[in-house]
N, C-alpha and C positions, 0 to 999 in steps of 0.2 A: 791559295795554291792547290793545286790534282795532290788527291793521295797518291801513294805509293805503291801500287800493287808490283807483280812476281813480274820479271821478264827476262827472256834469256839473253843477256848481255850479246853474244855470238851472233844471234840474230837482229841483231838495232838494222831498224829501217824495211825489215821484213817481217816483221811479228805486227798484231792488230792488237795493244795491250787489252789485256780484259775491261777497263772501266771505259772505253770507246761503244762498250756492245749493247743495245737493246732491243727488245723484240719490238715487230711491226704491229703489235697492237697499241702499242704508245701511242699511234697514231688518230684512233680511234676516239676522239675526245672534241669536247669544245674546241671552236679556233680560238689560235692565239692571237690572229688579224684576220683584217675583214678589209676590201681594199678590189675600187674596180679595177684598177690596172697597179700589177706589181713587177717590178724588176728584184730579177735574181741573178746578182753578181757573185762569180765563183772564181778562186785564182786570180784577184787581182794582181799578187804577186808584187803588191810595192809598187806597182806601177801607177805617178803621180798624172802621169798624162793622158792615161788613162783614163785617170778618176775626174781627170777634167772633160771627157767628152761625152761620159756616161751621163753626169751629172748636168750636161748642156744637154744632153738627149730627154733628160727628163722634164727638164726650166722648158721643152715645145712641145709637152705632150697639152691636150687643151685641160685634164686637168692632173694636177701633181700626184704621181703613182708613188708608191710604198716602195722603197726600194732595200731590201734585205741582201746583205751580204753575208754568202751562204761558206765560208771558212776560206784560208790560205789568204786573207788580203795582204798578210805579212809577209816578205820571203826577199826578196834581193835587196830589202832596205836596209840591210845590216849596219847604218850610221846613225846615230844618235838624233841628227835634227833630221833627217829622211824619214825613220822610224816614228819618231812622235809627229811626223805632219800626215800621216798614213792614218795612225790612231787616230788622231784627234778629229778627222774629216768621218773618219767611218762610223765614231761616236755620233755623230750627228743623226743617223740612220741607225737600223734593226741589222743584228747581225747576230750569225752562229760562230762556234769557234771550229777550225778545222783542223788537222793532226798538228799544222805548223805552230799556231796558236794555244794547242793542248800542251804540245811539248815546253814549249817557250814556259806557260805556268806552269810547270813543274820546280816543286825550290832544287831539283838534281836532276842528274840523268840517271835514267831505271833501267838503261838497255835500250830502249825503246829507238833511239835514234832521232829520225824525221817523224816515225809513226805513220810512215806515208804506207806500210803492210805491201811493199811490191811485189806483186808475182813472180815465179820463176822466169817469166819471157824477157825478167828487166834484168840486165846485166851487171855484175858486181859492182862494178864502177860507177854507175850514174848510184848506185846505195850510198856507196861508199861517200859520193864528194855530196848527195843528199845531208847526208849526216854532218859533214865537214862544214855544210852550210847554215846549217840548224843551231850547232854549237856556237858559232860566231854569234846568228842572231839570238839566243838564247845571251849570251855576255849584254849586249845592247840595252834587253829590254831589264835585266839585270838593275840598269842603270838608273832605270827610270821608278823613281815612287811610285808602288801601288799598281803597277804595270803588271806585273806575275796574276796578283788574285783579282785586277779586272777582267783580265781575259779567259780565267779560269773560270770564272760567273755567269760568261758568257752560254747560251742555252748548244746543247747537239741538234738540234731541231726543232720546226716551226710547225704548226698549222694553219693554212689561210684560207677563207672561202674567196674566191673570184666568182660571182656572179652565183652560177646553180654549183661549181666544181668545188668541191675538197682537194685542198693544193698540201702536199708534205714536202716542207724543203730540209734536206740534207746534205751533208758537204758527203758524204760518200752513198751508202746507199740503204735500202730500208731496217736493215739488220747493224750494222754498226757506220760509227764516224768517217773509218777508212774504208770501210765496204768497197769491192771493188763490181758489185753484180749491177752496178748501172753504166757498166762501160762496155761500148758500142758492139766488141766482140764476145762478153757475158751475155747481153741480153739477145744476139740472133744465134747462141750455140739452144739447138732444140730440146740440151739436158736442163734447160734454166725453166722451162715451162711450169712442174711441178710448182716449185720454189715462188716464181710469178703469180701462181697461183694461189700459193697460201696469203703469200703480202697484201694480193686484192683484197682478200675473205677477212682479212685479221686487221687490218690497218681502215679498211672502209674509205682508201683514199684514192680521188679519180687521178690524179696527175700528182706523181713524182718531180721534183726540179734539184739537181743534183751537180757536180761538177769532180773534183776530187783527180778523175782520173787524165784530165787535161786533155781530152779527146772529145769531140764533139758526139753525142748523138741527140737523135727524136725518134721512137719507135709507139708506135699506135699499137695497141695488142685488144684482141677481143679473145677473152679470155670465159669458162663458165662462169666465174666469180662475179664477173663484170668487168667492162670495156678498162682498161690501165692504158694512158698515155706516161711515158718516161721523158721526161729532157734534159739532157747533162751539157751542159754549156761551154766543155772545154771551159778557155784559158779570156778572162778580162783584160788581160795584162801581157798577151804575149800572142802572136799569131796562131791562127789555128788550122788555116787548110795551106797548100801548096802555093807558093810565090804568092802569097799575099804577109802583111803587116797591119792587122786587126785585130784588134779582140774580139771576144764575143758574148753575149748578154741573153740571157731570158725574158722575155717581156710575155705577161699573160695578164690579158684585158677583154673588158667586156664590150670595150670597140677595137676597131680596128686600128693599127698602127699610124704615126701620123710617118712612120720610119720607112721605107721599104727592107722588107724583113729578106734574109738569103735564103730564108725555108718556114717552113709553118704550117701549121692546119688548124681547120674551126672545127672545133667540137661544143653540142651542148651553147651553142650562146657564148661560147669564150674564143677568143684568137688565142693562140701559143705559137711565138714565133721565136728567132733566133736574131737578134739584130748586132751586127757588126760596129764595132766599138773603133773607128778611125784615129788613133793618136797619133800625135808627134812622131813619130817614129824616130826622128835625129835625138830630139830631145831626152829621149826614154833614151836609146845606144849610149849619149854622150855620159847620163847620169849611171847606168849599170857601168860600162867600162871605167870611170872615175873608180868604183867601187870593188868591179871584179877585172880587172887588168888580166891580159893572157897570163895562162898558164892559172891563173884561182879555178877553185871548183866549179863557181856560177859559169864561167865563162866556158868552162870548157864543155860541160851541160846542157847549157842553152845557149849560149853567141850562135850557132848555126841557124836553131829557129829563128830566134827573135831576127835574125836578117833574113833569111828564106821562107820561114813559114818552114811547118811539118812534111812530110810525105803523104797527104791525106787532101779529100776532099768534101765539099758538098755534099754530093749527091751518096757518098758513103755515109755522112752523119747525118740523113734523114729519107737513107732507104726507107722504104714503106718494109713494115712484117705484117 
């Protein structure tokens, strides 16, 4: 199980605890995989249906990709045999742990909440029923032998080479777990430049794959340090642009997709695309509503996405900068 470090009770669900944090030279090191085509699933979110079309997405690639699940695959499975059929599938594959998954291994709550560290722009309420949902699934895993200090085991981040690239997967961004500097509105505000900068210089890593902030982006940056492409995958588990019922996935190989990808660019010999994750969508509704009926925290949260998709699109998660 996570130690225990200081956190301000007051603040659960906006605070980035301290043992989340490390610097961007971490990165700087041997790979930890090596792999011509890898998927990077972010924000599964418990979503079993998803996990079945991901996993049909990879059984046609011509040959079987690395597939790392980069944190949050836990989160609306708040039921016992939902919960362990979620674990026991992702166990199969390479995974990080993300704030949902830190928190859950904690033997207590520290304050910390979700650990999901939301900015000011996020409204009390979605913290608040954040949290409300953490505690439940935090009871669950409770339940399970051994469940708390496997997922505590679990690594904060990867290094992959794809081809000629150094790939760093993070469930938030290069400085901490919840980091939120790889989301779509961080990285084109032009005070993030400096910062981008040091990450290239100190990390030595060509491509970022991130998710965390459940918004899509792809931003290409030529930078002095060296060229940094970012990609943050949004949400595997829940729609991610307007009027649609998708997820969305990472895929970066050294062919081409066998998928048609909703955005992407070749750099260096590598594709990085975004490919859309089609699930069940009745199936997925019929299993969260069983479990968050109106008026529960999930539902009142996410029931709008997960039927409409967000107020967001395309061509905003892979504006060109």
């Amino acid at each position: 199980m996570l130690d225990r470090p200081s956190v301000t009770a007051a603040s659960a669900g906006r605070v980035c605890p301290a043992d989340y944090a490390y610097a961007p030279s971490v990165f700087d090191r041997a790979p930890d995989l090596t792999a011509e085509t890898l998927y990077v699933v972010g924000g599964l979110y418990g979503n079993l249906d998803a996990l079945d079309v991901i996993e049909d997405l990879a059984a046609r690639e011509p040959a079987p990709p690395i597939i790392v699940f980069n944190g949050d695959f836990h989160w609306f499975d708040a039921q016992p045999t939902w919960f362990a059929a979620i674990d026991s599938r992702v166990a199969r594959h390479h995974a990080l742990r993300g704030n949902v998954e830190s928190e859950i291994a904690r033997a207590a709550d520290i304050g910390a909440g979700c650990g999901c560290a939301y900015p000011a722009t996020v409204d009390d309420g979605t913290v608040e029923r954040s949290n409300a949902i953490l505690s439940e699934l935090r009871g669950v895993a409770a339940t399970i032998p051994t469940q708390q200090s496997r997922l505590a085991a679990l690594p904060m981040h990867l290094v992959a080479h794809v081809g000629a690239l150094r790939i760093g997967i993070v469930h938030g961004d290069a400085g901490a777990l919840a980091g939120w500097g790889f989301a779509q509105d961080a990285l084109d505000d032009p005070r993030a430049s400096g910062t981008l900068e040091t990450i290239r210089r100190q990390s030595n890593v060509d491509v970022f794959a991130s998710t965390h902030t459940c918004f899509a982006a792809l931003r290409d940056l030529a930078l002095a340090a060296g060229r940094l492409t970012v990609v943050n995958s949004g949400a595997a588990g829940m729609p991610n642009f307007s009027d649609s019922r998708a997820g969305l996935i990472t895929r970066i190989g050294t062919t081409p997709s066998p998928h048609a990808p909703l955005y992407g660019l070749h750099r260096d010999g590598v594709h990085i695309d975004a490919l859309a994750v089609p699930y069940d969508h009745a199936a997925f509704l019929n299993r969260f509503l069983a479990r968050w009926p109106d008026g529960s925290p999930a539902h009142c949260s996410y029931y709008g996405r997960i039927v409409n998709g967000p107020n967001y699109l395309p061509a905003t998660a892979s504006r060109a900068s």
